[in-house]
C-alpha positions, 0 to 999 in steps of 0.5 A: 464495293457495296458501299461505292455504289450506295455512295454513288446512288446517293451523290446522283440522287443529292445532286437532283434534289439540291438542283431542284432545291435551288430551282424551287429557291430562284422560282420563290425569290423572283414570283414564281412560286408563290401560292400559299397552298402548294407545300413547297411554297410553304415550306420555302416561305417558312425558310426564306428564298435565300436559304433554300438556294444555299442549301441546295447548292451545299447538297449539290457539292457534298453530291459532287464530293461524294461522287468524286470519292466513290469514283476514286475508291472504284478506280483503286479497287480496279486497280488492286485487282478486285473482281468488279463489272466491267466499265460501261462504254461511252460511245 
């Protein structure tokens, strides 16, 4: 179970960082970032807008992927009977 936890730290932390991504994309295409000094900005101009966008909305869904499948391999594990916490409830 090690493994599923990394696998969903790592979808919920991917999927920050490429929403954040496509922000920072659509702040640099519509003006909103554009000082040459802020290293995002410098980044971002190295690339271009439009790839910056794509490339946070490829991390969101290989986030979303790898969510999916952690939560498929805990809802087996559960289901073979392995000894794991029990599920939080929603209120």
């Amino acid at each position: 179970m090690f493994f599923t936890r990394i696998a969903r730290i790592l979808a919920w932390g991917l999927l920050i960082f490429g929403l954040l991504r496509v922000l920072a994309g659509l702040a640099m295409y519509f003006g909103l970032l554009h000082d040459p000094y802020v290293p995002l900005a410098k980044t971002l101009a190295q690339t271009g807008a439009a790839r910056a966008v794509e490339r946070g909305l490829l991390d969101a869904v290989f986030a979303v992927v790898l969510g999916v499948a952690s939560e498929i391999a805990t809802t087996l594990a559960r289901a073979a009977g392995a000894a794991l916490p029990p599920e939080p409830e929603h209120r």
